[in-house]
N, C-alpha and C positions, 0 to 999 in steps of 0.2 A: 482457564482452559489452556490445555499446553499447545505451546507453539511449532511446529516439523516448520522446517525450510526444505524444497527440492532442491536438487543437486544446481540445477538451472537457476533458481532464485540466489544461490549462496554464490553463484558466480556472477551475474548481473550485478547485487550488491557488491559484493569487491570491484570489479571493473566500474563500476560506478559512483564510488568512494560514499555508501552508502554506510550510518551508522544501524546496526540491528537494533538499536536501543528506539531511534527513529522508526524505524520498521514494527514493531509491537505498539510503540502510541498511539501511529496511525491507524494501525489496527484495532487499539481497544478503545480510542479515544476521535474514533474522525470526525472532520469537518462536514464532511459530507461522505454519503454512503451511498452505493450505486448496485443495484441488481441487476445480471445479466444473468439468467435461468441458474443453475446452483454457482455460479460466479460470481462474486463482490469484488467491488474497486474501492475499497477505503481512499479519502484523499485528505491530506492534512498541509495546511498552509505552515511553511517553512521560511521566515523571512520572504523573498520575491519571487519564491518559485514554491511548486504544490508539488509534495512528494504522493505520490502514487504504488498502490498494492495493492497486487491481484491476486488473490487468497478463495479458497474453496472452504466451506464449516462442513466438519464431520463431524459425527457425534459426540467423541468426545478431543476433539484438538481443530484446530486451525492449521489447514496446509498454506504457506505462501506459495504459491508461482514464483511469484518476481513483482520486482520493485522499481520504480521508475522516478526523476524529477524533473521539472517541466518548467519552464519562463512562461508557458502561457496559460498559465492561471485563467484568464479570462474564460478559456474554453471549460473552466471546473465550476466558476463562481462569477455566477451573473454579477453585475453593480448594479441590477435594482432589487 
């Protein structure tokens, strides 16, 4: 499915020293997958932090929002 970045995602990722290669695994590959009404938050553990992206599915492509990476994993991935 192809991937559109918003103008807002392509700049969060830069100011964020985010790779898009990161960005699409998380995406086709997450850890864990979160629905909020037609909103997904793919989350993928990245060494000691969970990268984070906020992506909409249209029919035929995936929009990102934006992208985020977090120390506190806890809040993504219980320990039980």
């Amino acid at each position: 499915m192809k991937i559109i970045y918003t103008i807002h995602a392509l700049k969060r990722i830069k100011e964020r020293n985010i790779n898009r290669s990161d960005v699409e695994a998380c995406v086709q590959r997450p850890d864990k997958l979160i629905y909020e009404n037609k909103i997904r938050k793919a989350i993928r553990k990245i060494g000691n932090k969970a990268l984070v992206v906020v992506y909409r599915e249209e029919e035929k492509c995936i929009i990102i929002i934006t992208a985020y990476a977090t120390s506190k994993i806890e809040k993504y991935f219980s320990l039980t």
